[in-house]
FITORZA-407107 format. One line per field, with one value per atom (N, C-alpha, C): x, y, z; atom name; residue in three letters; residue number from 1. Coordinates in Angstrom, 1 decimal. Example, Ala and Ser with C-alpha at 12.3 -4.5 7.8 and 13.67 -1.06 7.14 Angstrom:
# residues 2
xx = (13.2,12.3,13.2,12.8,13.7,12.9);
yy = (-5.7,-4.5,-3.3,-2.2,-1.1,0.0);
zz = (7.8,7.8,7.8,7.1,7.1,7.9);
atome = (N,CA,C,N,CA,C);
residu = (Ala,Ala,Ala,Ser,Ser,Ser);
num = (1,1,1,2,2,2);
//
This chain:
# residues 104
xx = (37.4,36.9,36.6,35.4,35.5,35.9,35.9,36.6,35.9,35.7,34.7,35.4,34.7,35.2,34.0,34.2,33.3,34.3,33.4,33.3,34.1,35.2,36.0,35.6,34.4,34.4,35.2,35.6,36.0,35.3,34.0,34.0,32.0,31.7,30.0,30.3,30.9,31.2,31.1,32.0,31.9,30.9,30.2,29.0,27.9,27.6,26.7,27.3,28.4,28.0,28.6,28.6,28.4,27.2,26.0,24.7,24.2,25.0,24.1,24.8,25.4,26.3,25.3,26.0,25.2,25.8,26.5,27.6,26.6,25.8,25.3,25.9,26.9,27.9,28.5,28.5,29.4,30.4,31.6,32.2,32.5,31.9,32.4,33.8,34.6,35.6,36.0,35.6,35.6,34.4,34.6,32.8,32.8,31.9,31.4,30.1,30.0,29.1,27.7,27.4,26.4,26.0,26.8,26.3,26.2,26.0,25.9,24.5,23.6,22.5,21.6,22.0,21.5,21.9,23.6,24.1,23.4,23.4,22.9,21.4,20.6,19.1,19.4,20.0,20.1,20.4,21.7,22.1,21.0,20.3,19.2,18.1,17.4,16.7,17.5,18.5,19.1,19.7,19.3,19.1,20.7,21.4,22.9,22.9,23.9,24.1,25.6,25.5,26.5,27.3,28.6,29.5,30.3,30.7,31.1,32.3,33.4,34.7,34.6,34.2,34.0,34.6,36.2,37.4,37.5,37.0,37.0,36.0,34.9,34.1,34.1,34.3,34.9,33.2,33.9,32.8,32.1,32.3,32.6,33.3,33.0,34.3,33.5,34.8,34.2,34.4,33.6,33.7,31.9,31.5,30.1,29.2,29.2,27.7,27.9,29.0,29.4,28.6,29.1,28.5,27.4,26.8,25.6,24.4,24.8,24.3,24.0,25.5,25.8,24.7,24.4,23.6,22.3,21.3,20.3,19.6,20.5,19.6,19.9,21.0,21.9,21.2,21.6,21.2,21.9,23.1,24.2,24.2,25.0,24.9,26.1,27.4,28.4,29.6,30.8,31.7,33.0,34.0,35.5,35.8,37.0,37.6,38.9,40.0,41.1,40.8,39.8,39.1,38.8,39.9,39.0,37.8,37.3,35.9,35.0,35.3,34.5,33.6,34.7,34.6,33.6,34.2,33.4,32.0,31.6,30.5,29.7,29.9,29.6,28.9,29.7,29.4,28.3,28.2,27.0,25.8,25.9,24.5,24.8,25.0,24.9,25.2,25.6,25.9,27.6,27.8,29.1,30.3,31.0,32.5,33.0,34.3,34.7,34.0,34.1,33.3,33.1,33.7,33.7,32.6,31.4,30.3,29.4,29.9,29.4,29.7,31.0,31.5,31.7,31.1,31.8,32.6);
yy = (9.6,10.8,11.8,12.5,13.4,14.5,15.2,16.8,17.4,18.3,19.4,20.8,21.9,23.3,23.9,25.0,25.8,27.4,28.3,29.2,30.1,31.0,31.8,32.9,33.9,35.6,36.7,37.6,38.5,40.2,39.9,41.3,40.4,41.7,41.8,41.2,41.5,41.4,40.0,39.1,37.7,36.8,37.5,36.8,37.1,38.2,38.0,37.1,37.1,36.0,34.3,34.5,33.2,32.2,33.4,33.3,32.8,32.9,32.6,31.2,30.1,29.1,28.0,26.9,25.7,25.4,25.9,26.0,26.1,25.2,25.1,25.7,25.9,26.6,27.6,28.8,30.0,30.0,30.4,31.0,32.6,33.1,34.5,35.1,35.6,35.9,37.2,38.5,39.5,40.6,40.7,41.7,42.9,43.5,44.2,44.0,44.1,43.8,44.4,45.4,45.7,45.5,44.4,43.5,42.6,41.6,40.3,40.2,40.4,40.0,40.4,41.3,42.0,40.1,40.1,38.6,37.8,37.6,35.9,36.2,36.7,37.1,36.9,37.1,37.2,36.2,35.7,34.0,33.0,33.0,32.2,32.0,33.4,33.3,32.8,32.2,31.7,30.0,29.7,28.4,27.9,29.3,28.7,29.2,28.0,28.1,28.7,29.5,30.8,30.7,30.2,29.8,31.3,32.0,33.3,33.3,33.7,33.7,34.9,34.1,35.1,36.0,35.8,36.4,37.7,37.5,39.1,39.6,39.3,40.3,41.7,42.3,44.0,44.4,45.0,45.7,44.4,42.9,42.0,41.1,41.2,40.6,39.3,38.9,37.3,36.2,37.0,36.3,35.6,35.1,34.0,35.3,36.5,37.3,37.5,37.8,37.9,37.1,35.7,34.1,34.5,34.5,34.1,35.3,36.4,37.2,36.7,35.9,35.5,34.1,33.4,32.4,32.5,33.0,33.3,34.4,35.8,36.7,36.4,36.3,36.7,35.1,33.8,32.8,32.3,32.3,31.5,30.3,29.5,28.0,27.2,28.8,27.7,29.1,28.6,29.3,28.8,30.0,29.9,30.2,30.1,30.2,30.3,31.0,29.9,30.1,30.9,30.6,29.4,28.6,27.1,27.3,28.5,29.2,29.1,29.9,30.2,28.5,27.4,26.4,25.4,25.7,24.8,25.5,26.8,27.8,27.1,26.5,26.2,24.5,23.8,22.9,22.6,23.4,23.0,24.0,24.9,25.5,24.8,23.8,23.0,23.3,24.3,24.9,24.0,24.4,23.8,24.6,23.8,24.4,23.2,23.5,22.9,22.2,21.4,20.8,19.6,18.9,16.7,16.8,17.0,16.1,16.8,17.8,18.5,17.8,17.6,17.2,15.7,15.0,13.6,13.0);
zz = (-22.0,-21.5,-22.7,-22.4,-23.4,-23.4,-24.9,-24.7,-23.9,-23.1,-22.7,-23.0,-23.6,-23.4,-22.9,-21.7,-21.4,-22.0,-22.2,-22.4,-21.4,-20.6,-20.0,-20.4,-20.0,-20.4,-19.7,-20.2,-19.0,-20.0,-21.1,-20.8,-22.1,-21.6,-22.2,-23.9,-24.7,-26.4,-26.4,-25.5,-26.1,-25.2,-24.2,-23.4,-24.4,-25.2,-26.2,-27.0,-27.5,-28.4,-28.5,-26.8,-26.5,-25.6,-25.8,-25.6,-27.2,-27.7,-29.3,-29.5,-29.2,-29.3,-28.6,-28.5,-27.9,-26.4,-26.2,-24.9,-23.5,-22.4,-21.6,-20.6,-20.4,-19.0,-19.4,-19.0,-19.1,-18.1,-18.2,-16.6,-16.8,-16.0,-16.1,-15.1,-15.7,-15.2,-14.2,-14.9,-14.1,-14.3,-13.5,-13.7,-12.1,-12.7,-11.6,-10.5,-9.4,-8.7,-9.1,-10.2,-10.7,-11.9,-12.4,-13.8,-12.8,-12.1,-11.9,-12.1,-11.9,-11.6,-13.0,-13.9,-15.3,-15.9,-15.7,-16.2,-16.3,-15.1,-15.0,-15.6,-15.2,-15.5,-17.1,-17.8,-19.2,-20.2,-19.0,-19.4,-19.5,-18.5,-17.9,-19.4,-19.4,-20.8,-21.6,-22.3,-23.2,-22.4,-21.1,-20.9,-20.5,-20.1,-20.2,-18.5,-17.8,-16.6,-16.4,-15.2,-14.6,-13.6,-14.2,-12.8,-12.7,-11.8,-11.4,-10.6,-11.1,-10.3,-9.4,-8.2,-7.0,-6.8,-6.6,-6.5,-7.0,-8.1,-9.7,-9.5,-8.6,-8.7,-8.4,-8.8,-8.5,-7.4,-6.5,-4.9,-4.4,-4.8,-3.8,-3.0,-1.5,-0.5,-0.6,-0.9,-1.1,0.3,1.3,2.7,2.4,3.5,3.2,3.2,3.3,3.3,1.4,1.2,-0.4,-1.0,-0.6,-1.8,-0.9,-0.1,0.1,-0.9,-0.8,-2.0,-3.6,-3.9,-5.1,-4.7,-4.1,-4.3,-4.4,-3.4,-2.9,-3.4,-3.9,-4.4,-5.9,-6.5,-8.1,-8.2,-8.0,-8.5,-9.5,-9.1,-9.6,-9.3,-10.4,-10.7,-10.0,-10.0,-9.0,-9.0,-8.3,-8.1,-8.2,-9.1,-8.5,-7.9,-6.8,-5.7,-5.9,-5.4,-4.7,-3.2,-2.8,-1.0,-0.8,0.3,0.7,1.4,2.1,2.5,1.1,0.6,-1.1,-1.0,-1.5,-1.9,-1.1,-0.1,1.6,1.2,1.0,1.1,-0.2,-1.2,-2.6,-2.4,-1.4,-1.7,-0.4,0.7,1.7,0.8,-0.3,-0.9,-1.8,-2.4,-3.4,-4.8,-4.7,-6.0,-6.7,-8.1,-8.7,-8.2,-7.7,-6.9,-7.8,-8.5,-9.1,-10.3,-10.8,-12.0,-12.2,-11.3,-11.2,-11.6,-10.8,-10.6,-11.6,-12.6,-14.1,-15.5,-15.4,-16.4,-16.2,-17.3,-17.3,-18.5);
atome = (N,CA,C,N,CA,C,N,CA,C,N,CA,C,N,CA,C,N,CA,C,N,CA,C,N,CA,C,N,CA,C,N,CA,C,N,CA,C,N,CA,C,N,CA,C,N,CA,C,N,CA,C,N,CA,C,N,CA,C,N,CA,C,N,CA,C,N,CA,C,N,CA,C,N,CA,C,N,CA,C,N,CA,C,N,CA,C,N,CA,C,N,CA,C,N,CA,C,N,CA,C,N,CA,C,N,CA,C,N,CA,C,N,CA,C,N,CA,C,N,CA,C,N,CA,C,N,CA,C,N,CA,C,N,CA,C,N,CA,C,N,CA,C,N,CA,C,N,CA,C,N,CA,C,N,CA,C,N,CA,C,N,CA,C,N,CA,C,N,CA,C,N,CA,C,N,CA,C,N,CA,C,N,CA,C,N,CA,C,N,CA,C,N,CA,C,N,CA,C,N,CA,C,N,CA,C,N,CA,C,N,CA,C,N,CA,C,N,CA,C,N,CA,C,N,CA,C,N,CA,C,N,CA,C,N,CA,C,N,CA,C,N,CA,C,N,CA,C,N,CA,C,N,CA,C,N,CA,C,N,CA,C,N,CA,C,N,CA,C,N,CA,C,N,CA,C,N,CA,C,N,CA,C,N,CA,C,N,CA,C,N,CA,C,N,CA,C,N,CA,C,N,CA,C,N,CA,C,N,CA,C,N,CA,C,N,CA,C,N,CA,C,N,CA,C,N,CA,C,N,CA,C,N,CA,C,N,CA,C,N,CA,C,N,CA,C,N,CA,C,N,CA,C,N,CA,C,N,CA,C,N,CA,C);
residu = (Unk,Unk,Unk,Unk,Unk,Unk,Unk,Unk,Unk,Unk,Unk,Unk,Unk,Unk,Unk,Unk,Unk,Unk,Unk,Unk,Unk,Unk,Unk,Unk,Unk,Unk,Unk,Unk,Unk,Unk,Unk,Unk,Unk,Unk,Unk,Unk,Unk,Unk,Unk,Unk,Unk,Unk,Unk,Unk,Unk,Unk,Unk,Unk,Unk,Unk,Unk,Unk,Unk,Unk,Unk,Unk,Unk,Unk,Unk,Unk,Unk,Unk,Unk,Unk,Unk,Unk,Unk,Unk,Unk,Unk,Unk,Unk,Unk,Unk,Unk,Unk,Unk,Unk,Unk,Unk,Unk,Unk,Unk,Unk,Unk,Unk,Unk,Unk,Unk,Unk,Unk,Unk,Unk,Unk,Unk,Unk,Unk,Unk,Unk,Unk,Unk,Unk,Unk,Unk,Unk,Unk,Unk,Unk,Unk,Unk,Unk,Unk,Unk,Unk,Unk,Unk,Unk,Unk,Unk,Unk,Unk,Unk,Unk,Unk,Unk,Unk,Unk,Unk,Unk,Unk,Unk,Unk,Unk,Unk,Unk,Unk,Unk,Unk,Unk,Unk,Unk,Unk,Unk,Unk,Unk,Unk,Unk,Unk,Unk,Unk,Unk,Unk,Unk,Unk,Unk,Unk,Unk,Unk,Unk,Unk,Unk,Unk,Unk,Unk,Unk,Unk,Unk,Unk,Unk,Unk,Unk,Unk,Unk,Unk,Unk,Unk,Unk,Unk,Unk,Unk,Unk,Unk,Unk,Unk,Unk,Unk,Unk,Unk,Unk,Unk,Unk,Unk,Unk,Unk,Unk,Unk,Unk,Unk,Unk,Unk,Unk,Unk,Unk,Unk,Unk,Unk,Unk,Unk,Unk,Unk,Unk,Unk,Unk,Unk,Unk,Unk,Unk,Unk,Unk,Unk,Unk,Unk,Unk,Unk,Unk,Unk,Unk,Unk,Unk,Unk,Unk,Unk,Unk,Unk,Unk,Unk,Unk,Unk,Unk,Unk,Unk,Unk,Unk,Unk,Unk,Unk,Unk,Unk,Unk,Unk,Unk,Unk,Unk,Unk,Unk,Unk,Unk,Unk,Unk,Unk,Unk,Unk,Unk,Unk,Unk,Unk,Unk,Unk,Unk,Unk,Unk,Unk,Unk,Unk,Unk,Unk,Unk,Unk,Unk,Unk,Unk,Unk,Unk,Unk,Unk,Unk,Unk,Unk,Unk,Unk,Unk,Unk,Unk,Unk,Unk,Unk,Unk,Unk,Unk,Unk,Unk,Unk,Unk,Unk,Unk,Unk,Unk,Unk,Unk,Unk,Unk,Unk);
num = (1,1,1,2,2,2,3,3,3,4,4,4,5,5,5,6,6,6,7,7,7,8,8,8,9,9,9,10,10,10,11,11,11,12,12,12,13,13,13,14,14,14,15,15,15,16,16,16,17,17,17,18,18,18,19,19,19,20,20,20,21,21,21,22,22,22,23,23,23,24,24,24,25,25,25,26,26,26,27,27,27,28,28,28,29,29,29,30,30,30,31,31,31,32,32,32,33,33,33,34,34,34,35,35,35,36,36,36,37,37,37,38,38,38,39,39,39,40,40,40,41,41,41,42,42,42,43,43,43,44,44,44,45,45,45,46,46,46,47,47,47,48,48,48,49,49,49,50,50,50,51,51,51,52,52,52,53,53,53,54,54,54,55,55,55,56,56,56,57,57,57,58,58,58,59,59,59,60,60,60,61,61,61,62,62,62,63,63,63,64,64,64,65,65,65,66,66,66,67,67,67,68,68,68,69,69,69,70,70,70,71,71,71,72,72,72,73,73,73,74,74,74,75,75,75,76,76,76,77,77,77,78,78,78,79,79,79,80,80,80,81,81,81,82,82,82,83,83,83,84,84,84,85,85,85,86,86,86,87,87,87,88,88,88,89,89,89,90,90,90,91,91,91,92,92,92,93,93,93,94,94,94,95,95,95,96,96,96,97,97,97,98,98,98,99,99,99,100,100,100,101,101,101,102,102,102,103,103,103,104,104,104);
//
């Protein structure tokens, strides 16, 4: 098996400069509901994919209108949970819930 490290942010300082690294996956950890979408949009130009710990999102309830925001408008690549909803919600939008089928 190989090593893998993804990147854990919880604040803007080390998302820049973990946009300048070779690191394909970000997870972002806590944020506000009005950086998400500035985020990901910014990630994106730098080719890195945006998993979002739903939970932390500060002014989002993380019930299915929440993720479904976070999927459909923001365009996120996957989600943390400890909601078995969250998770169930991740894997019928096909997005990364967990990481098996990312990491090999």
């Amino acid at each position: 098996m190989n090593n893998c490290v993804i990147p854990a942010l919880r604040n803007m300082k080390d998302f820049e400069k973990v946009l300048k690294t070779d690191h394909e996956l970000i997870i972002f950890l806590e944020t506000r509901l009005s950086q998400v979408e500035n985020i990901v949009k910014y990630a994106k130009k730098y080719k890195k994919k945006v998993i979002m710990h739903a939970d932390l999102i500060q002014g989002l309830k993380g019930d299915e209108y929440g993720l479904e925001y976070l999927v459909h408008n923001v365009k996120i690549d996957g989600i943390i949970s400890t909601k078995a909803n969250a998770v169930s919600f991740a894997k019928k939008n096909v997005i990364l819930s967990g990481f098996s089928g990312y990491l090999r």
